[in-house]
The first five atom37 places (N, CA, C, CB, O) and aatype in JSON, in Angstrom:
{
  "aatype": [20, 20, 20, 20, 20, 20, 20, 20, 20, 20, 20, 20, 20, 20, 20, 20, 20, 20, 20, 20, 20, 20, 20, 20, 20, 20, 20, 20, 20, 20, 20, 20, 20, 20, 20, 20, 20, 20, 20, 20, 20, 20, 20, 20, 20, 20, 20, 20, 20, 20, 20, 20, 20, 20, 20, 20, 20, 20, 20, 20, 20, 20, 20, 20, 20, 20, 20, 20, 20, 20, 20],
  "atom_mask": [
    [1, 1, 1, 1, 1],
    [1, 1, 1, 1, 1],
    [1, 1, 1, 1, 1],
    [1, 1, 1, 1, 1],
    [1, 1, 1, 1, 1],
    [1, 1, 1, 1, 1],
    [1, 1, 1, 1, 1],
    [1, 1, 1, 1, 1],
    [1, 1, 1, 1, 1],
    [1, 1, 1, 1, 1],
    [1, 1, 1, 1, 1],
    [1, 1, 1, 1, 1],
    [1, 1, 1, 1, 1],
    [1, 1, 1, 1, 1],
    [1, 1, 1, 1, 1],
    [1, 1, 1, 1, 1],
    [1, 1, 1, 1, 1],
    [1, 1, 1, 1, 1],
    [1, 1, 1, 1, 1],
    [1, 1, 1, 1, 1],
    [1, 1, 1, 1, 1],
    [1, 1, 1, 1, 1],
    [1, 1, 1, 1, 1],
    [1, 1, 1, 1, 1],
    [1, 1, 1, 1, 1],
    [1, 1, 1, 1, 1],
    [1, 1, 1, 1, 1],
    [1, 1, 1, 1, 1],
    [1, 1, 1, 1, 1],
    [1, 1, 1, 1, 1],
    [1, 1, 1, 1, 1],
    [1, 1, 1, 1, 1],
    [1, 1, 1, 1, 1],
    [1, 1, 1, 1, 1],
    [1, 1, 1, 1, 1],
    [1, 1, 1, 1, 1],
    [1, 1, 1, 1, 1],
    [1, 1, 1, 1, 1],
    [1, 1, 1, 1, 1],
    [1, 1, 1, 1, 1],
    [1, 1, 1, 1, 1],
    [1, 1, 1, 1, 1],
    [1, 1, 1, 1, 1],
    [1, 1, 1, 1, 1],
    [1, 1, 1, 1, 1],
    [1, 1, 1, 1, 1],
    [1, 1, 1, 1, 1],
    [1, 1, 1, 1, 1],
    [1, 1, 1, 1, 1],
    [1, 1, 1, 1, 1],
    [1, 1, 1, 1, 1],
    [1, 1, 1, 1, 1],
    [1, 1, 1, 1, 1],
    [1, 1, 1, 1, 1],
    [1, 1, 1, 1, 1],
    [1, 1, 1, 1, 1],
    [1, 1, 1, 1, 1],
    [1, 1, 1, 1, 1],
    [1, 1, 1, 1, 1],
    [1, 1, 1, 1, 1],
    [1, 1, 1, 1, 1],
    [1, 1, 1, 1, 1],
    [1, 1, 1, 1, 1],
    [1, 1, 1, 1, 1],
    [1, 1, 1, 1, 1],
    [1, 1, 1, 1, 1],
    [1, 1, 1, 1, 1],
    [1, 1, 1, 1, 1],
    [1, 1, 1, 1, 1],
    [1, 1, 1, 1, 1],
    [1, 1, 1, 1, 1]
  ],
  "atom_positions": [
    [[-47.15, 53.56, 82.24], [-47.27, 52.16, 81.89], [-46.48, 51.33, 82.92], [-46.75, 51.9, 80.43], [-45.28, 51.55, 83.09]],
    [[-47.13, 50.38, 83.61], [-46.59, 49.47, 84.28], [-45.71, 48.41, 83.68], [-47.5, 48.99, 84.85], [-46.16, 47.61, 82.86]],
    [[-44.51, 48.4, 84.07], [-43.59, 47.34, 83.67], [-43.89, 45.67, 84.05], [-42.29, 47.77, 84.32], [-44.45, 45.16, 85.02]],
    [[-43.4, 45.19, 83.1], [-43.83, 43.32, 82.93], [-44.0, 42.91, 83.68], [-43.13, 42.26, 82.5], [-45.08, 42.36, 83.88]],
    [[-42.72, 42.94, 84.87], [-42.26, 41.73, 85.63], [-42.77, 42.29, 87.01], [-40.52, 41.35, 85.52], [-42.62, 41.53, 87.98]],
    [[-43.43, 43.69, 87.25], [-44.35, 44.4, 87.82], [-46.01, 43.85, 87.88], [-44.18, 45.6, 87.13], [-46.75, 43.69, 88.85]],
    [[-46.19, 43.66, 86.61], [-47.71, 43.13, 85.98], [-47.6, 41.73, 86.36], [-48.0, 43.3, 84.14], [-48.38, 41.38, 87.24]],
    [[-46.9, 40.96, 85.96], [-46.61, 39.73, 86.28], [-46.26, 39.0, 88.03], [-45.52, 39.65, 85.39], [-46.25, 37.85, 88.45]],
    [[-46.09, 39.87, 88.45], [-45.96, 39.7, 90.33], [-47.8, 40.21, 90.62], [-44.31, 41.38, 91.39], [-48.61, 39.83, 91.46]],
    [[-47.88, 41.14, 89.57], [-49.24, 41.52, 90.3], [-50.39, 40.33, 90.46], [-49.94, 42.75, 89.43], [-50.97, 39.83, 91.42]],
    [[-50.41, 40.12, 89.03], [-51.13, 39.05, 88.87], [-51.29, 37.63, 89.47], [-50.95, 38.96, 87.97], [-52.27, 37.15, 90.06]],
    [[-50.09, 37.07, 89.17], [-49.68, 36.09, 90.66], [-49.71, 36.21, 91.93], [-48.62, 35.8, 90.81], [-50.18, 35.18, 92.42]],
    [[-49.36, 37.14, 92.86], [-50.06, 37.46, 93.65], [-51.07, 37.71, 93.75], [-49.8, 37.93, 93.96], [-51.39, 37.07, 94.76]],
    [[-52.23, 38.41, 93.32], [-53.94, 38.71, 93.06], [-54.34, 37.31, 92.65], [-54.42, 39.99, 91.68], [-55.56, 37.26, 92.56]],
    [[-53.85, 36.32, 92.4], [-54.32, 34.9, 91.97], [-54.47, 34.01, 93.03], [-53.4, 34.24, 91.03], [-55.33, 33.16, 93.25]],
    [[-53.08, 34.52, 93.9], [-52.91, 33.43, 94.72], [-53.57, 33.82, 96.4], [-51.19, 33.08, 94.65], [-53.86, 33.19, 97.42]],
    [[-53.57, 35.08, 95.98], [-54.53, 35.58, 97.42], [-56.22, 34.58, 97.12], [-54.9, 37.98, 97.34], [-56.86, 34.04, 98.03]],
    [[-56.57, 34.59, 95.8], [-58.17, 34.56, 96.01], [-58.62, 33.35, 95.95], [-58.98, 35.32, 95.05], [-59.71, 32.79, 96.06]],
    [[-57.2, 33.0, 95.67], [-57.48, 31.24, 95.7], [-57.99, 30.42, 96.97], [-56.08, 30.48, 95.41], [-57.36, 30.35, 98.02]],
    [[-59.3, 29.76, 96.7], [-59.25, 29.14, 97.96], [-59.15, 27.18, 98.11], [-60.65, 29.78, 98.61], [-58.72, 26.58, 99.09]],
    [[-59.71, 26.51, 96.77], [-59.44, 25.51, 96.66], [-57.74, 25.08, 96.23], [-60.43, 25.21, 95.9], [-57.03, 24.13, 96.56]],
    [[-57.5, 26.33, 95.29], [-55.96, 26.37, 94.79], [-55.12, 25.9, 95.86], [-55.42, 27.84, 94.38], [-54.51, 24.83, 95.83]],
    [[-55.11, 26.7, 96.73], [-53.85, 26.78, 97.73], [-54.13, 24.73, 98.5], [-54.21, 28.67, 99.37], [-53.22, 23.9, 98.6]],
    [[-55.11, 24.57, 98.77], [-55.61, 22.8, 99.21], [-54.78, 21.56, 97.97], [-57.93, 22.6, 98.93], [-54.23, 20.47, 98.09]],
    [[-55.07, 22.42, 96.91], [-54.46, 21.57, 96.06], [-52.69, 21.64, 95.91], [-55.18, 21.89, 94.76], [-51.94, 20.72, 95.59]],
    [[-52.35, 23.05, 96.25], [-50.95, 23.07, 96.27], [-50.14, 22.55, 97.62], [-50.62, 24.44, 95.98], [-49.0, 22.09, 97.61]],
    [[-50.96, 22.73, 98.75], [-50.56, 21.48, 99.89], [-50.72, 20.27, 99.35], [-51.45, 21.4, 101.24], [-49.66, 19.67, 99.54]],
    [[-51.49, 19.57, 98.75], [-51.44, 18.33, 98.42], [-50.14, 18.21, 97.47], [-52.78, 17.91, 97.81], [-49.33, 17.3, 97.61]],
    [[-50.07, 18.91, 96.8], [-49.0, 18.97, 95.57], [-47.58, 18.49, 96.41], [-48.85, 20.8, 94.76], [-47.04, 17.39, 96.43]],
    [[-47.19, 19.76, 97.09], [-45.83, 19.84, 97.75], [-45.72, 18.49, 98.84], [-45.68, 21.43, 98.61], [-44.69, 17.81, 98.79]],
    [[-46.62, 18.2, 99.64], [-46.73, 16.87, 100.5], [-46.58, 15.01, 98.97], [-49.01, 17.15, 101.58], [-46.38, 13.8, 99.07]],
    [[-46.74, 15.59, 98.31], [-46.59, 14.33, 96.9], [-45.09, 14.68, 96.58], [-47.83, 14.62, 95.14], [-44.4, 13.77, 96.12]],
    [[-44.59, 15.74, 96.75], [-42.93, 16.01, 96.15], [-42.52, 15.86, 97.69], [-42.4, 17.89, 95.18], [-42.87, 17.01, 97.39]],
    [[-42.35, 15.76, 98.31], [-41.71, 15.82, 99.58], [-42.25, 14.07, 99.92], [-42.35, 17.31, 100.74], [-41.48, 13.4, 100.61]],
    [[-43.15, 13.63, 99.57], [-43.2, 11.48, 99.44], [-41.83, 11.44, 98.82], [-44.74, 10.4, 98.0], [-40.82, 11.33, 99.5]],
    [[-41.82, 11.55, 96.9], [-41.25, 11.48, 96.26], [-40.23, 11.32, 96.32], [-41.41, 11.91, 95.88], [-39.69, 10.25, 96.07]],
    [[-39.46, 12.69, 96.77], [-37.84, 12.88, 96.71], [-37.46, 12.84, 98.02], [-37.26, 14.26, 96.05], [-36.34, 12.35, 98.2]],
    [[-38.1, 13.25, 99.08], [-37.42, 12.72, 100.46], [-37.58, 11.48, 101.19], [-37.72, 13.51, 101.41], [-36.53, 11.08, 101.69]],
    [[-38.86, 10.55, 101.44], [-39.22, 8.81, 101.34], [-38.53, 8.29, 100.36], [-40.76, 8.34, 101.02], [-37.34, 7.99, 100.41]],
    [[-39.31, 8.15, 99.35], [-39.14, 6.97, 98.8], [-37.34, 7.51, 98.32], [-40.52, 6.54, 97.47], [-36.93, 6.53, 97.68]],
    [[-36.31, 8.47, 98.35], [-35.27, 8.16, 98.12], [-34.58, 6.63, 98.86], [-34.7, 9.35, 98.39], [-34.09, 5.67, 98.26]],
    [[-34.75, 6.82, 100.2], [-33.8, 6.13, 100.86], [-34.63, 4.58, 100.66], [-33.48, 6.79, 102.53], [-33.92, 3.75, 101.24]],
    [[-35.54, 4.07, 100.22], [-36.59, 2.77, 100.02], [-35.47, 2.58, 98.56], [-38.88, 3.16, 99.74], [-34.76, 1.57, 98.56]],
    [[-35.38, 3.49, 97.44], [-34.88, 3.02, 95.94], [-34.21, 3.37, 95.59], [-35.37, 3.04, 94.99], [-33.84, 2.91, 94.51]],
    [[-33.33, 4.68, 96.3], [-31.92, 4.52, 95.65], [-30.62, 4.37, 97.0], [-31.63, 6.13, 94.55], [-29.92, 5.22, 97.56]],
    [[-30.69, 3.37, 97.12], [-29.81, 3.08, 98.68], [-28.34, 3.54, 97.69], [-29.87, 0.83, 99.61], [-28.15, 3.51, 96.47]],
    [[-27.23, 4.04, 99.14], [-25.53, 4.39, 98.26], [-25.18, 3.75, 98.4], [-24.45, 5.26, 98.4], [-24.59, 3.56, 99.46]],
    [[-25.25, 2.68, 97.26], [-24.43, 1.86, 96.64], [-23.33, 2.08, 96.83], [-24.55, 1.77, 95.57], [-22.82, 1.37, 97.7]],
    [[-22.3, 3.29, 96.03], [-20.68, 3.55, 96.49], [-20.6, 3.48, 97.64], [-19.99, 4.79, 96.21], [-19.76, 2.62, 97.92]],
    [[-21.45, 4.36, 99.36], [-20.82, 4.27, 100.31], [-20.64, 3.02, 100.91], [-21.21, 5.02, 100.97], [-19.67, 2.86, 101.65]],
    [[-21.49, 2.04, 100.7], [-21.79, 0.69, 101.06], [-20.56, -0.18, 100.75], [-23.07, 0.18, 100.31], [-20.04, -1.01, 101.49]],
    [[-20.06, 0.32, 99.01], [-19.59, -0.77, 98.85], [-17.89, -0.4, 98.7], [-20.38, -1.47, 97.65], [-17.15, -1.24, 98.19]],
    [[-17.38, 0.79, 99.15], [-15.92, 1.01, 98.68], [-15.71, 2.32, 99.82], [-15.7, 1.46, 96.69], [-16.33, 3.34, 100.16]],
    [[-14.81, 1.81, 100.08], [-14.16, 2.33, 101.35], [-13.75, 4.02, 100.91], [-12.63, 1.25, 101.81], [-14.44, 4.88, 101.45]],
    [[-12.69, 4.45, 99.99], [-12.62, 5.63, 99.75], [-12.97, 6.06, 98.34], [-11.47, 5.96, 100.12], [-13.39, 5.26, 97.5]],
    [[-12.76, 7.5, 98.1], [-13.22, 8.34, 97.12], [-12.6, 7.68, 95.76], [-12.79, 9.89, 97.43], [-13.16, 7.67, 94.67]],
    [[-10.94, 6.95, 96.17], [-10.78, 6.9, 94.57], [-10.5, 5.63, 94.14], [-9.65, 7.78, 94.02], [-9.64, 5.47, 93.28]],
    [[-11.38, 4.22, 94.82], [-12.11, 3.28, 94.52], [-13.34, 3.72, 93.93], [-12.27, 2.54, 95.54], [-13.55, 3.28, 92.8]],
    [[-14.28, 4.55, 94.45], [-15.41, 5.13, 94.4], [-15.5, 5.27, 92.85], [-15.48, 6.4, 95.27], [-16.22, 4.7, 92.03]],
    [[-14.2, 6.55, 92.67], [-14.34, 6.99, 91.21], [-13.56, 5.96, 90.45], [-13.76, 8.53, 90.9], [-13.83, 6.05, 89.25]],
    [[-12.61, 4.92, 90.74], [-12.51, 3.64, 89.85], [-13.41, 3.36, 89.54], [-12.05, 2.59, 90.19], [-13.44, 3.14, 88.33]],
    [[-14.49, 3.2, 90.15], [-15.72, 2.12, 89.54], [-16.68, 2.76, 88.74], [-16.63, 1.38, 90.69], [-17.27, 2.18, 87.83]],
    [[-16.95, 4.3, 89.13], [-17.69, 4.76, 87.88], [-16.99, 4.94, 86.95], [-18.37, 5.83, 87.93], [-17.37, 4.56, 85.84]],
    [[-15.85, 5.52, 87.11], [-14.91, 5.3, 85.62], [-14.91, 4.16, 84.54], [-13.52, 5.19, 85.99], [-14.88, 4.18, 83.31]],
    [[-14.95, 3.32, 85.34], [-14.96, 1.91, 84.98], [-16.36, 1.76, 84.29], [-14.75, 0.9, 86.28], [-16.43, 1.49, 83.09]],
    [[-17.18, 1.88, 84.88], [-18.73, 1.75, 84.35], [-19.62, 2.55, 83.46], [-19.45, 1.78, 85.31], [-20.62, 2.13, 82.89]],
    [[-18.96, 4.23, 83.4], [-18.95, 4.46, 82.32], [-18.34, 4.51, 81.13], [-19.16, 4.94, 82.43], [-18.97, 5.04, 80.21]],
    [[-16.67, 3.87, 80.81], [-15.81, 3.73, 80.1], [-16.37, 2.12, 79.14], [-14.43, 3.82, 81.07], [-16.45, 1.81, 77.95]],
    [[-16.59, 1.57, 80.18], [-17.0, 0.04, 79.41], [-17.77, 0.22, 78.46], [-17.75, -1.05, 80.2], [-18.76, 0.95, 78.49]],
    [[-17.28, -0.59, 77.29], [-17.77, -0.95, 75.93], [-18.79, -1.97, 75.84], [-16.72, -1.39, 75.13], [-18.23, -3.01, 76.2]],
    [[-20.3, -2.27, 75.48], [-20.95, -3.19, 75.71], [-20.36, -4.59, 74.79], [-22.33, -2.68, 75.5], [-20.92, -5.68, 74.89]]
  ]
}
């Protein structure tokens, strides 16, 4: 008897060999996560802390500060 995680490599591999539209769609996939998290980071989340406070423990004053505050 073949073990799980044996059966389970098999299969995924034997899937991903015969794939031929699959693999087109998983380039498209990874090129949409690589827009995502490597572009559009630096467009919407600019560093705020490095921008705006010179060292580390201004830095952590202000999140301290911002998550401590009471609305």
């Amino acid at each position: 008897m073949i073990a799980l995680p044996e059966k389970l490599y098999s299969f995924y591999r034997d899937g991903f060999r015969s794939m031929v539209l699959g693999r087109t769609l998983w380039k498209i996939i990874v090129i949409k996560l690589f827009v995502i998290f490597a572009v559009l980071k630096f467009f919407l989340f600019p560093n705020y802390l490095n921008k705006n406070f010179n060292t580390e423990h201004e830095r952590a004053g202000h999140v301290l500060e911002n998550l401590t505050k009471s609305p």
